[in-house]
C-alpha positions as CSV (number, residue, x, y, z in Angstrom):
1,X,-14.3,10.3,-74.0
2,X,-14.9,13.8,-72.2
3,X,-18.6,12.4,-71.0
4,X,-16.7,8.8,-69.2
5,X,-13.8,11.3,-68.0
6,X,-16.2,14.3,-66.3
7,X,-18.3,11.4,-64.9
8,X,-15.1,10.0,-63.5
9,X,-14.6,13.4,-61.9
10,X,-18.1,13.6,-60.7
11,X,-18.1,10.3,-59.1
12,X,-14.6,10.8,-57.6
13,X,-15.5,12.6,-54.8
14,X,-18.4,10.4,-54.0
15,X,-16.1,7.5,-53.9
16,X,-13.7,9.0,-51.9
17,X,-16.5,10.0,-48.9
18,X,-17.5,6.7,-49.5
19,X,-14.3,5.7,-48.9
20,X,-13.8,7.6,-46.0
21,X,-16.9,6.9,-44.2
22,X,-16.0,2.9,-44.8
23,X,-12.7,3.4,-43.2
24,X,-14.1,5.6,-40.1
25,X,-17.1,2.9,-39.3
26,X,-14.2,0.1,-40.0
27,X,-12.2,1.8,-37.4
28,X,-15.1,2.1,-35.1
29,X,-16.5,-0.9,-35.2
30,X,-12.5,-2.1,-34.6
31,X,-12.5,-0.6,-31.3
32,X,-16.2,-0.9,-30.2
33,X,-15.3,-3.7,-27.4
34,X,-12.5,-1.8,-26.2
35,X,-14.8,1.5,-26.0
36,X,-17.5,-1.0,-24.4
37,X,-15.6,-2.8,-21.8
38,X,-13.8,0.8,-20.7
39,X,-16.5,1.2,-18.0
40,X,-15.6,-2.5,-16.4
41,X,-12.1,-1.5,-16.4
42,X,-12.5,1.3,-14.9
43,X,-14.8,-0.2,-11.9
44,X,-12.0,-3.1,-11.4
45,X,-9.2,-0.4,-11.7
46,X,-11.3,1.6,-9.0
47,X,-11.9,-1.8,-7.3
48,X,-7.5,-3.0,-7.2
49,X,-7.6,0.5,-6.0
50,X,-9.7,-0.1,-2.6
51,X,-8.1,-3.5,-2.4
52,X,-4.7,-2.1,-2.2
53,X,-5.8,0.8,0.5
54,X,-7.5,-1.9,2.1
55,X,-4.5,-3.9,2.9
56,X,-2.7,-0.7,3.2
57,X,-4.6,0.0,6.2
58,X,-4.3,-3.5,7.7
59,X,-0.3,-3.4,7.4
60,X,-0.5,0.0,8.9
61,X,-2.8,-1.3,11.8
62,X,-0.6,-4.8,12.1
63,X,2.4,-2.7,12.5
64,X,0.9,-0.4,15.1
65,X,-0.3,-3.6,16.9
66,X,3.1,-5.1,16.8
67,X,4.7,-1.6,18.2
68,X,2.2,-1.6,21.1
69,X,2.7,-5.2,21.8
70,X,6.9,-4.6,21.4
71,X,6.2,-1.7,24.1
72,X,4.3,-3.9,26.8
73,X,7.1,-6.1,26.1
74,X,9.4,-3.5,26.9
75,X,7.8,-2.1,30.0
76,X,7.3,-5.8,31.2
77,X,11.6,-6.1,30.4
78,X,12.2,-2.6,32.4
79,X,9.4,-3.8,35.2
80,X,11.7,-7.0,35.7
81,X,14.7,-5.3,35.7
82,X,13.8,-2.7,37.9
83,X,12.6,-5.2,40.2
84,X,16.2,-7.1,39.8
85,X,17.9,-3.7,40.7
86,X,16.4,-3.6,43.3
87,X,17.0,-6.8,44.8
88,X,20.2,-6.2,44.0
89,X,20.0,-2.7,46.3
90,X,18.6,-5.0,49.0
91,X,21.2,-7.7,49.2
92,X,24.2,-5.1,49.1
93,X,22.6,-3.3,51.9
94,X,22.8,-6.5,53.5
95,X,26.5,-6.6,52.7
96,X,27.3,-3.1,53.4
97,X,26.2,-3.4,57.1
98,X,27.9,-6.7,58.2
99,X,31.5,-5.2,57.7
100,X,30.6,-2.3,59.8
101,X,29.1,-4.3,62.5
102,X,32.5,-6.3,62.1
103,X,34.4,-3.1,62.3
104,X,33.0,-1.8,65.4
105,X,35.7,-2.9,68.2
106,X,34.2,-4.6,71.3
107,X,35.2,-3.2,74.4
């Protein structure tokens, strides 16, 4: 009885490394494609990434297009008016001077 119990003992502690190193390779091998495919996520990560910067910059250059374009529009919009001003000068200086030609008596 003492000789099967000590060999219990002895063996105990090889069982439980055994034991140990089964759950730790279980484990491993678990995650290995996870562990192996981190390298691909992190180049399509990296990838999204440059993507997104990418069209980053294109919305920042659309929207500096569309302010330039919405400035030639506005200096085209003062140009016109300007030009309707003065017209506008022209034609009451036209008006202006008849009355006082009018008002001059004759003599």
């Amino acid at each position: 009885m003492r000789h099967i119990r000590n060999f219990f003992h002895n063996i105990n502690d090889i069982l439980l490394a055994i034991i140990i190193v089964v759950i730790a390779a279980g484990i491993i091998y678990w995650r290995m494609q996870i562990i192996m495919d981190y390298p691909k996520q992190l180049a399509n990560d990296q990838a999204a990434a440059e993507q997104q910067e990418e069209s980053a910059a294109e919305q920042v250059a659309d929207d500096q297009k569309a302010a330039a374009e919405k400035a030639d529009a506005d200096k085209d919009a003062q140009a016109e008016n300007a030009e309707g001003e003065q017209a506008g000068n022209d034609t009451a200086a036209e008006t202006e001077q008849t009355p006082d030609a009018a008002e001059t008596p004759e003599g």
